[in-house]
C-alpha positions as a Markdown table, in Angstrom:
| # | Residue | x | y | z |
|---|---|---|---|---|
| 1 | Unk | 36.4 | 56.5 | 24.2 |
| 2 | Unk | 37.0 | 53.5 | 26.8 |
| 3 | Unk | 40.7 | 52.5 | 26.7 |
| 4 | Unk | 41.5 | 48.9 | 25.7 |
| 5 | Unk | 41.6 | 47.7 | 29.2 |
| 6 | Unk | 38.8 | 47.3 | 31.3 |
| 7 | Unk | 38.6 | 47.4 | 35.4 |
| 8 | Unk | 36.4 | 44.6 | 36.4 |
| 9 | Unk | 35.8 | 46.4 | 39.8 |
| 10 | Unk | 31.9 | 46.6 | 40.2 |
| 11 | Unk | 30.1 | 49.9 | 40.4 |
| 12 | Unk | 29.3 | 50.5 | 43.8 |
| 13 | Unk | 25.8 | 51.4 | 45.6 |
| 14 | Unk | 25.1 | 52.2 | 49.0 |
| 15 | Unk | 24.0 | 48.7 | 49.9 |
| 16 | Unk | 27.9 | 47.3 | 48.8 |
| 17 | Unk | 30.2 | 50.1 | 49.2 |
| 18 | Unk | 33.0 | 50.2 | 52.2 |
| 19 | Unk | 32.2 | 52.9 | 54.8 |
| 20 | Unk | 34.1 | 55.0 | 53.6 |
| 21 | Unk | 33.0 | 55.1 | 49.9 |
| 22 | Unk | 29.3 | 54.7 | 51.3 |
| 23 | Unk | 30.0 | 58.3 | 53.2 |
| 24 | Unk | 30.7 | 59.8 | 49.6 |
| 25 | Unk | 28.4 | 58.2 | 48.0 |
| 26 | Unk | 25.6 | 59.2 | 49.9 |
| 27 | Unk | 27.3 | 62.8 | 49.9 |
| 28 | Unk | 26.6 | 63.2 | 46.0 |
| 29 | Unk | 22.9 | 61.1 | 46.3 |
| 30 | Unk | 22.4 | 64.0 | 48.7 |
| 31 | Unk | 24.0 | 66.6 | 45.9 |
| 32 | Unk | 22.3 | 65.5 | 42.7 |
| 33 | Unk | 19.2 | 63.1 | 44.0 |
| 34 | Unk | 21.1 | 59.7 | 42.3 |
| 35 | Unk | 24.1 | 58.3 | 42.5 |
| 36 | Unk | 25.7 | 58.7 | 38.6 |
| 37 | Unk | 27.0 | 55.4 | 36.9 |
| 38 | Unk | 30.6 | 58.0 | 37.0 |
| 39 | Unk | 30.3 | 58.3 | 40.8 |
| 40 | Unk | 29.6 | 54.4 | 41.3 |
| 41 | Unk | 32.5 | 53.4 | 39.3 |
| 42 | Unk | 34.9 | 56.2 | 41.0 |
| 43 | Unk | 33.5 | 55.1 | 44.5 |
| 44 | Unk | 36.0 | 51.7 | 44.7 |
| 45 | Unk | 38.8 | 55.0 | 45.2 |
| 46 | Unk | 36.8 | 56.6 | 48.2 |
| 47 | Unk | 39.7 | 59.8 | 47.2 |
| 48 | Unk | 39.3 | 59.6 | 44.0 |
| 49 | Unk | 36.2 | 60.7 | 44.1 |
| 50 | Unk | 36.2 | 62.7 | 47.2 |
| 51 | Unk | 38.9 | 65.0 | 45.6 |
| 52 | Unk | 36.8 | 64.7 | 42.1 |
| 53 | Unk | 33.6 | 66.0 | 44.2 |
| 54 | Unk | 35.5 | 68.8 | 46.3 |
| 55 | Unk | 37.4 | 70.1 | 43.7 |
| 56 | Unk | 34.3 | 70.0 | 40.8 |
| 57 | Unk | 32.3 | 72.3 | 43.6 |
| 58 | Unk | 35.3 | 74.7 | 44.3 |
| 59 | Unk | 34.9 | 75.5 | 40.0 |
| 60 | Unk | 31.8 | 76.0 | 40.6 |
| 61 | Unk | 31.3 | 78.5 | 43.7 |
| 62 | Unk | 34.7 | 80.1 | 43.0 |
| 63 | Unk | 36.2 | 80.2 | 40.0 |
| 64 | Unk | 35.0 | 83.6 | 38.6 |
| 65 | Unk | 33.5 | 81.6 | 35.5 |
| 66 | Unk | 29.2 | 82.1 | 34.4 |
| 67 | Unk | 27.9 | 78.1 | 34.4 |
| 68 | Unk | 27.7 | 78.8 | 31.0 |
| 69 | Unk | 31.6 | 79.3 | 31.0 |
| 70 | Unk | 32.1 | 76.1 | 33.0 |
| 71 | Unk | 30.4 | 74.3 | 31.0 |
| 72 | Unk | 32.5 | 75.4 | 27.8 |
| 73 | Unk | 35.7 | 74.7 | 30.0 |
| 74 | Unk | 34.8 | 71.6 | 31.4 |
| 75 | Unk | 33.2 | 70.5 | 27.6 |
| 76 | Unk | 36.6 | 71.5 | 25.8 |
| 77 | Unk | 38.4 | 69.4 | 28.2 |
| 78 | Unk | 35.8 | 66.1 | 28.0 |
| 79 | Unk | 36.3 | 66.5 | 24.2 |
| 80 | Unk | 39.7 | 66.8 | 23.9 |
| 81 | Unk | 40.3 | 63.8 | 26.4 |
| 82 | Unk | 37.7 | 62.0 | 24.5 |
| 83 | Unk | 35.3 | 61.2 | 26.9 |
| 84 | Unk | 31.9 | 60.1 | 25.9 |
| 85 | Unk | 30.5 | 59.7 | 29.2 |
| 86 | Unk | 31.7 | 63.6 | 30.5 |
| 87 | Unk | 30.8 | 64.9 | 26.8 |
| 88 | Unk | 27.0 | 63.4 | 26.9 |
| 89 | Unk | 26.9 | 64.7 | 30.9 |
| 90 | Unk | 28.2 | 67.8 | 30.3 |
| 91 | Unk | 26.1 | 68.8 | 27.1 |
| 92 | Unk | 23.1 | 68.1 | 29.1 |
| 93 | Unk | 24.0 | 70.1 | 32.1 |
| 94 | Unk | 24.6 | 72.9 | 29.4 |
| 95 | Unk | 21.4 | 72.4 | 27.7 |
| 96 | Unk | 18.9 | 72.5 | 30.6 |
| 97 | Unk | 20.5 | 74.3 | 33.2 |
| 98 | Unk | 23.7 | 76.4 | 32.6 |
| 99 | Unk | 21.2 | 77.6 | 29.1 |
| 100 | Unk | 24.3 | 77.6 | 27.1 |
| 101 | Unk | 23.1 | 78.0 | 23.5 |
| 102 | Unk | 23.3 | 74.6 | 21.3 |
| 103 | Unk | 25.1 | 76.7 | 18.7 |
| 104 | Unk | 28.4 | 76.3 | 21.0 |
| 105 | Unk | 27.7 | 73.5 | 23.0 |
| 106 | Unk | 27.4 | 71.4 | 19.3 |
| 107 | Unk | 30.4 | 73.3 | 18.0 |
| 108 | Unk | 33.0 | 72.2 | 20.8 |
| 109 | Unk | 31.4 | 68.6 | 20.4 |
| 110 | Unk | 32.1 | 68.8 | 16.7 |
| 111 | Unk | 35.1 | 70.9 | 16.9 |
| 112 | Unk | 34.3 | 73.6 | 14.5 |
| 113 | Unk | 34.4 | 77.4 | 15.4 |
| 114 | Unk | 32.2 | 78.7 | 18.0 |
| 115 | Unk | 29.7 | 81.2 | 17.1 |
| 116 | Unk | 30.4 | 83.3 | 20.4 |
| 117 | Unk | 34.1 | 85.6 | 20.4 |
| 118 | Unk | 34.2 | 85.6 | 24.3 |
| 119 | Unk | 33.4 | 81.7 | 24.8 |
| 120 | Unk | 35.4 | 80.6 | 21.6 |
| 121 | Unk | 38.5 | 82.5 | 23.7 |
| 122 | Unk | 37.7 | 80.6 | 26.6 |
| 123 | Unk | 37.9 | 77.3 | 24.5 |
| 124 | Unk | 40.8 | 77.9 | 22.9 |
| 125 | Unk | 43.1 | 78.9 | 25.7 |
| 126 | Unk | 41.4 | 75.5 | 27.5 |
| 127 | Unk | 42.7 | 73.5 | 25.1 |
| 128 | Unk | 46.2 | 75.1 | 24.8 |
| 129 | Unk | 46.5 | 74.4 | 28.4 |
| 130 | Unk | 45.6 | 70.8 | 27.6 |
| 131 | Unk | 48.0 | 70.4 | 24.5 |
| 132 | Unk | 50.6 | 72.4 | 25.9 |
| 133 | Unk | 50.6 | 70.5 | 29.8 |
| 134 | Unk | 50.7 | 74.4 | 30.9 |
| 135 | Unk | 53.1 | 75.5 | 29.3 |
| 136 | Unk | 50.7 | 78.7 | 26.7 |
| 137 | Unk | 52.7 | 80.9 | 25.2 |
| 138 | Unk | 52.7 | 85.2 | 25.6 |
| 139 | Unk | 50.6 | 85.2 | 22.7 |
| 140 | Unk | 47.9 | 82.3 | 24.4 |
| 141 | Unk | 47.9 | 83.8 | 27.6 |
| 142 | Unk | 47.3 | 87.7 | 26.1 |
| 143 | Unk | 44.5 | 86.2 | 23.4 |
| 144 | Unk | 42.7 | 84.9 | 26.9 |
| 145 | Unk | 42.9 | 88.1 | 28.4 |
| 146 | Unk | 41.7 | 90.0 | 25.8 |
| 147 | Unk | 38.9 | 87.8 | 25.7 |
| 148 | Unk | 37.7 | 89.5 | 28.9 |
| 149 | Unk | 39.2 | 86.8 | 31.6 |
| 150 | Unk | 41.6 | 86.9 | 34.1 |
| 151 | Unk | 45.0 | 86.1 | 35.1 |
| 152 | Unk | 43.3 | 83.9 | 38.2 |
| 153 | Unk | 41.1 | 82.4 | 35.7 |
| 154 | Unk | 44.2 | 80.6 | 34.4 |
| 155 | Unk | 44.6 | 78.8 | 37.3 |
| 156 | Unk | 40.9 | 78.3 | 37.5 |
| 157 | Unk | 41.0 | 76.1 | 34.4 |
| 158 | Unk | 43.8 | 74.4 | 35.9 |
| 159 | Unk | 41.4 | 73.1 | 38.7 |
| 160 | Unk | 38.7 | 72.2 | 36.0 |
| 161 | Unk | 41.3 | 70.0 | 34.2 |
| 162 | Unk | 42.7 | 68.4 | 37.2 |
| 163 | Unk | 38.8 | 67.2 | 38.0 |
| 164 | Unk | 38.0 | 66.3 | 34.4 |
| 165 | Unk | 40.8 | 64.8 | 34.1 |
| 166 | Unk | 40.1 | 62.6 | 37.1 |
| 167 | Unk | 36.5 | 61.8 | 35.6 |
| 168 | Unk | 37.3 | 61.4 | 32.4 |
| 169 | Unk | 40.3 | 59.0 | 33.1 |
| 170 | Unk | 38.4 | 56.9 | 35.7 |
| 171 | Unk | 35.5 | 56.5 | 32.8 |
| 172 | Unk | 37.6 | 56.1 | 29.7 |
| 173 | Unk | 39.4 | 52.6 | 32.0 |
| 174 | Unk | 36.0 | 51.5 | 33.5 |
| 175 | Unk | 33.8 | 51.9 | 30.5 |
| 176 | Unk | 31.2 | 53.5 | 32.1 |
| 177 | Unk | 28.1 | 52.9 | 30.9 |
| 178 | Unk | 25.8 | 56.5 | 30.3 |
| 179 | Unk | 23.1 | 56.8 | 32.5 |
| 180 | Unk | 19.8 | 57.4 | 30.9 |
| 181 | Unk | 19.1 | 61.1 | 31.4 |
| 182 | Unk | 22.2 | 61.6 | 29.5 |
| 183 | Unk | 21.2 | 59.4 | 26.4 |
| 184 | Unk | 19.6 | 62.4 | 24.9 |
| 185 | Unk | 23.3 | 63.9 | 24.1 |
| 186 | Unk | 24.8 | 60.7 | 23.5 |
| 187 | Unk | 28.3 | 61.2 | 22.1 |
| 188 | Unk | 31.2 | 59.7 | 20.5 |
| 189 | Unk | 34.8 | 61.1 | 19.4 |
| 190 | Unk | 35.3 | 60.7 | 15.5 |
| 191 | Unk | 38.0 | 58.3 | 14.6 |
């Protein structure tokens, strides 16, 4: 989903990009081995994607979560805020490296019941956080629990929707286009 208005700043590369948006750019080329369409478009707020980049690592290394499980976090989250660009992204990333099975990656794209008790709990309570601003009830925050997480956790996935949030924002206003290793999950949020 791209909203209705459209930032006409251009995508930055390292040959047009301030210092200071150069120095992060060329800290994800030397992350990932390119320089994302997401991160170009990010890069006119050197912060914004600074804090999007330190704060998508800290999920990673430290939140207690299996890739798989960050992928099913950070997938609810892209879905719900109807991202196309993070969904596509974030499907692949799932597929080929964080092996989560297509059975559940498909069902939170398509939003129908994941085949997978422990991951559907993990869902679930994402997007209660989501529709409730953080505010889950008893009953939310017990149903998590028993789904074999922890009380840490919850703060976890507020971190993972403080950074998607970031990302999928910054994408939905500069229309990002998908790059082409992503093309293969191409995605779009039913009207």
């Amino acid at each position: 989903m791209s909203a209705e208005y459209r930032l006409t700043l251009p995508f930055k590369t390292l040959e047009n990009a301030d210092p200071k948006a150069r120095e992060v750019l060329e800290k994800a080329k030397a992350q990932l081995g390119f320089i994302p369409n997401m991160y170009a478009g990010m890069a006119n707020a050197p912060g914004l994607l600074d804090t999007y980049l330190d704060g998508y690592a800290r999920f990673r290394k430290e939140s207690g979560f299996t890739p798989a499980e960050q992928e099913v976090v950070f997938l609810t989250i892209s879905r719900a805020n109807g991202c196309d660009y993070c969904v596509a992204a974030h499907s692949l990333i799932a597929d080929q490296m964080s092996k989560v099975p297509p059975a559940v990656t498909d069902a939170i794209r398509d939003e129908r019941p994941i085949p997978d008790a422990r991951l559907a709990a993990l869902s679930t309570f994402t997007e209660v956080m989501l529709r409730t601003r953080g505010l889950p009830s008893n009953a939310d925050v017990a149903a998590f629990l028993e789904g074999g997480y922890a009380e840490r956790q919850v703060l976890e996935i507020i971190l993972a929707i403080a950074v998607k949030t970031l990302s999928n924002y910054a994408n939905h206003l500069l229309h990002t286009p998908l790059d082409t290793m992503f093309a293969g999950r191409v995605w779009r949020q039913a009207v």
